[in-house]
C-alpha positions in Angstrom: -29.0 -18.5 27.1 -26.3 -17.7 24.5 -27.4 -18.3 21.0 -24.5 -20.7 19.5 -22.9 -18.8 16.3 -21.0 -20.9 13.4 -18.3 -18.2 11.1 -18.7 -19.9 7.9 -16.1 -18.5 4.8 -15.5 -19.5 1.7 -12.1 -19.7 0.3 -10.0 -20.3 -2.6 -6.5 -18.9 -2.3 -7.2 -16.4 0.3 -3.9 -16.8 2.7 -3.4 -12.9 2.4 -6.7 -12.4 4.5 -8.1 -15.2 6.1 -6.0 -14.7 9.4 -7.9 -11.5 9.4 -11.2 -12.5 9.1 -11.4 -15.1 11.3 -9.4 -13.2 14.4 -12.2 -10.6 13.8 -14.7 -12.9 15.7 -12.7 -14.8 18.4 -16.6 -15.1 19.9 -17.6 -17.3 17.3 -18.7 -21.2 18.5 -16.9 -22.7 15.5 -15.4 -21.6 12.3 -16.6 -23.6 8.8 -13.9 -23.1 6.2 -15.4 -24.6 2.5 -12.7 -24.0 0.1 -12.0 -24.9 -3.4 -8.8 -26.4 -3.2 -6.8 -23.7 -2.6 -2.9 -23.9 -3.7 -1.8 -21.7 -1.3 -1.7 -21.6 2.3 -4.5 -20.7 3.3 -6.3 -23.8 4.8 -2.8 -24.1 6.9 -3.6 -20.4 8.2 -7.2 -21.2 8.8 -6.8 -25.0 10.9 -4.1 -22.9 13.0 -6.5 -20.5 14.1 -9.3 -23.3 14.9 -11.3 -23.5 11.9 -12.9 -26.8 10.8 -12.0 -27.2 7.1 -13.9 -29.1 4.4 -12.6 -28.7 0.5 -15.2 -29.8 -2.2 -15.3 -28.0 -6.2 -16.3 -24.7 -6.5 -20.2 -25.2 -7.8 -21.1 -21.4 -8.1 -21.2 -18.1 -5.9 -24.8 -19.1 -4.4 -24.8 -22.6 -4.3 -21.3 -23.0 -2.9 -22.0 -20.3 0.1 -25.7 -22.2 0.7 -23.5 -25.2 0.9 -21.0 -23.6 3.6 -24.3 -22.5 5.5 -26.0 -25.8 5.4 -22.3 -27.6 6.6 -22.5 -25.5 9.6 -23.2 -27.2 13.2 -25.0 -24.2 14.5 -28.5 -22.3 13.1 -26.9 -18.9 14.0 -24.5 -18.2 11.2 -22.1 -15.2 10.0 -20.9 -14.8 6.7 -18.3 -13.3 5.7 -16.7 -13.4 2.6 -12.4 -14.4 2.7 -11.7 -10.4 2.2 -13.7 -9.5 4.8 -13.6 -8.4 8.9 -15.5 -7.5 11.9 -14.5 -4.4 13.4 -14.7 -4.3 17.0 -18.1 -1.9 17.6 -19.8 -4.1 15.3 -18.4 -7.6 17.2 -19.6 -5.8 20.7 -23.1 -5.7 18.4 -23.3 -9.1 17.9 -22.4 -10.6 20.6 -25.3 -8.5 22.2 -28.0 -9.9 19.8 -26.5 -13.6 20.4 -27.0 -12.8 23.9 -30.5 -12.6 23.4 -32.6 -15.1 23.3 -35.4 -13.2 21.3 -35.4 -11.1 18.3 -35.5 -10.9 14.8 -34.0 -13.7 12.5 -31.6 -11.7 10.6 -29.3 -8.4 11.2 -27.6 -6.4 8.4 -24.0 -5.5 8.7 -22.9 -1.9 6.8 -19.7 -3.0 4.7 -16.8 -0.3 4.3 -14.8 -0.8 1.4 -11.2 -0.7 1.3 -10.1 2.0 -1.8 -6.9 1.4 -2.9 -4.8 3.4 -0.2 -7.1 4.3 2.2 -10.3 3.8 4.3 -13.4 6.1 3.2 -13.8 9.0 4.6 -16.7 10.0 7.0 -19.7 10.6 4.9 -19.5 8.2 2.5 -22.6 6.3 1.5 -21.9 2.7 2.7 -23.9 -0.3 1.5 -26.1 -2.9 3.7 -25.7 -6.6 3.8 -27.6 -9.3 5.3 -24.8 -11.8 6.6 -26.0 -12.3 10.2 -28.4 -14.4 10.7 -31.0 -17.6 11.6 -29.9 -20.3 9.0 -33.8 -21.9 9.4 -35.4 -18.5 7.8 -32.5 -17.7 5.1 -31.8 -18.7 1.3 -28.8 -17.6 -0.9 -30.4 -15.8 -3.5 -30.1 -17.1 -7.2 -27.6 -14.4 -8.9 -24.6 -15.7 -11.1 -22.0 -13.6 -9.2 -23.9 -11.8 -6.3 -25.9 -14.5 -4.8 -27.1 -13.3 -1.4 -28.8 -14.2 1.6 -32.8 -13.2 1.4 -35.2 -14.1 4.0 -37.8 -16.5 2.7 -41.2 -15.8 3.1 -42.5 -15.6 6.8 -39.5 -15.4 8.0 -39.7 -12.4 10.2 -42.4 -9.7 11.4 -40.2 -7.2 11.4 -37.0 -5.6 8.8 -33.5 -6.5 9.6 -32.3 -4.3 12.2 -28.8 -2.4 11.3 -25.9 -3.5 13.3 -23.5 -0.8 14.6 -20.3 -0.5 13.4 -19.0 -1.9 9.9 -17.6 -4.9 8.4 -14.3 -4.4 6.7 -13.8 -5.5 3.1 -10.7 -5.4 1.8 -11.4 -6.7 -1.9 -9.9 -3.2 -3.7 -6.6 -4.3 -2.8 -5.0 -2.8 -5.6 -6.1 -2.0 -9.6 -4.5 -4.9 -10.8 -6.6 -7.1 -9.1 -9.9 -5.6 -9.5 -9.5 -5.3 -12.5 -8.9 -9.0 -12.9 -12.0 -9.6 -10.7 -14.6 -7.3 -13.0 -13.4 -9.4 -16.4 -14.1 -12.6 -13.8 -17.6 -11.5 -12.5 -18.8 -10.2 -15.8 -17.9 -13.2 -17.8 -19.6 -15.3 -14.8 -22.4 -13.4 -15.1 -23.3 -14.9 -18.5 -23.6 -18.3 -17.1 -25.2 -20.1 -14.4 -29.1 -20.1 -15.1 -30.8 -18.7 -18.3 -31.5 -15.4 -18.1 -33.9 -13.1 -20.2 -31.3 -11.4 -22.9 -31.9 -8.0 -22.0 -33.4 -5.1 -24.2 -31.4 -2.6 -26.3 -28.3 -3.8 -25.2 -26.2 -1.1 -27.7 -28.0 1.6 -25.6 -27.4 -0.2 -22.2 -23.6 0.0 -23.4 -23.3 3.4 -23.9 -26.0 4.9 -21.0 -25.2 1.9 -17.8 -21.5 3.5 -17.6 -22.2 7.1 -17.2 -24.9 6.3 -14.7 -22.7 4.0 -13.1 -19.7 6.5 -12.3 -22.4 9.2 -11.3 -24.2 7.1 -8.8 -20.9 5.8 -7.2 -19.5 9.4 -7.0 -22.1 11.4 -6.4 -24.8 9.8 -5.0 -22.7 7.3 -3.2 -20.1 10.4 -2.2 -17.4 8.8 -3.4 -16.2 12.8 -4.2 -15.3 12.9 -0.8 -12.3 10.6 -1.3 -10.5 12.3 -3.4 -8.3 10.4 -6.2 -9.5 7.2 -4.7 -13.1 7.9 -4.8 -12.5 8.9 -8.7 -11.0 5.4 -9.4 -13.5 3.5 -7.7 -16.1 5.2 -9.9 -14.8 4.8 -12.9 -14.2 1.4 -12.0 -17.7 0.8 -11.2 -18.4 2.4 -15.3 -15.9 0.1 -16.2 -17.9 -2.9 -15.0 -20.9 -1.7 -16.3 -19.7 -1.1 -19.6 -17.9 -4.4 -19.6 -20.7 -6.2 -18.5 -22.9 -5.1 -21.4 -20.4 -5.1 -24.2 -19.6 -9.0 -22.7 -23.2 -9.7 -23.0 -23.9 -8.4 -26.9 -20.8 -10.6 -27.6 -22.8 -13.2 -26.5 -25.7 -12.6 -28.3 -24.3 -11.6 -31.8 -22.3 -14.8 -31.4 -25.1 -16.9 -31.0 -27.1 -15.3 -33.5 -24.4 -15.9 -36.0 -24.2 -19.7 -35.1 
């Protein structure tokens, strides 16, 4: 017997993409839409293509996603982010393991990112996600920004197998708008719950960006995209040097208080 699956998103002013996303798994039982009263169409976009859509306040990255998970009418859940889609290998993927009425608990999808202009190119290190899973034996984890799904304890004998093919992200739209999402996610990361203030943050400053832009372009092969893969490294130095810089901010004003 089939194993029921509920597409649960997020949303909060994602008409550009959500079409996308949720066309990408027409074999999904139900879609769950929780979105933070978006102003622009996209719950219109969403109801058209099936989806059942609740709107409550944004409460935080993990805690709002956990929330989309627990509104769900099925255990089986994918989930995807507003900016995100299945390609079709990867949907052939699932819908084997939902086939199935054994297995593990929880898959890992590999996410290509969108850079700019262009797909990346073959060799490209990609990054692995937990997104499909049992709902029973998963938790969002407790990040300020990058909460994600983690199996709690028990939950399977065995790792989370790799899913073939890739899911689609489609967040580096353009610099513009990453770069308005980095100041976002690196002044969110200074809230939420306390966090231990961490050490030598002048030396973090100065040492996180060049280790940043070397592990995206080199070790992550971002070399092999050209100008794109350049951006998107220095980019990820840019984050890292914001995100420290934001953080001694914090701490010199606090100390001067």
């Amino acid at each position: 017997m089939n194993r029921a699956l509920s597409l649960v998103v997020t949303t909060r002013n994602n008409a550009a993409t959500i079409g996308k996303c949720i066309q990408s798994v027409p074999f999904a039982d139900e879609v769950l839409i929780l979105d933070s009263f978006s102003t622009d169409k996209t719950l219109e976009l969403a109801q058209s293509f099936g989806a059942r859509c609740v709107q409550e306040p944004f409460r935080g990255y993990g805690p709002q996603k956990q929330r989309a998970i627990d509104l769900a009418n099925h255990d089986w859940v994918l989930l995807l982010d507003a900016d995100e889609a299945v390609d079709q290998p990867l949907a052939e993927a699932m819908r084997r393991v939902l086939q199935s009425p054994e297995g593990p608990n929880a898959y890992r999808l590999r996410r290509e990112e969108w850079l700019y202009w262009q797909w990346p190119r073959p060799g490209t290190r990609l990054t692995d996600h937990l997104r499909l899973f049992d709902r029973r034996f998963v938790r969002l984890g407790d990040h300020p920004v990058h909460a994600a799904p983690e199996l709690i304890a028990g939950a399977s004998g065995r790792a989370c197998p790799l899913l073939a093919g890739r899911l689609r992200h489609f967040g580096h739209a353009g610099l513009g708008g990453q770069i308005d999402r980095i100041n976002h996610y690196t002044s969110a990361s200074l809230e939420g719950p306390e966090q231990p203030a961490p050490r030598l943050p002048r030396t973090r400053m100065i040492l996180s960006p060049p280790a940043a832009f070397i592990r995206e372009y080199v070790f992550r092969r971002q070399f092999l995209n050209g100008w794109a893969g350049f951006i998107a490294a220095r980019m990820a130095a840019w984050h890292a040097f914001l995100r420290h810089a934001k953080r001694l901010e914090h701490l010199k004003r606090d100390n001067s208080q």
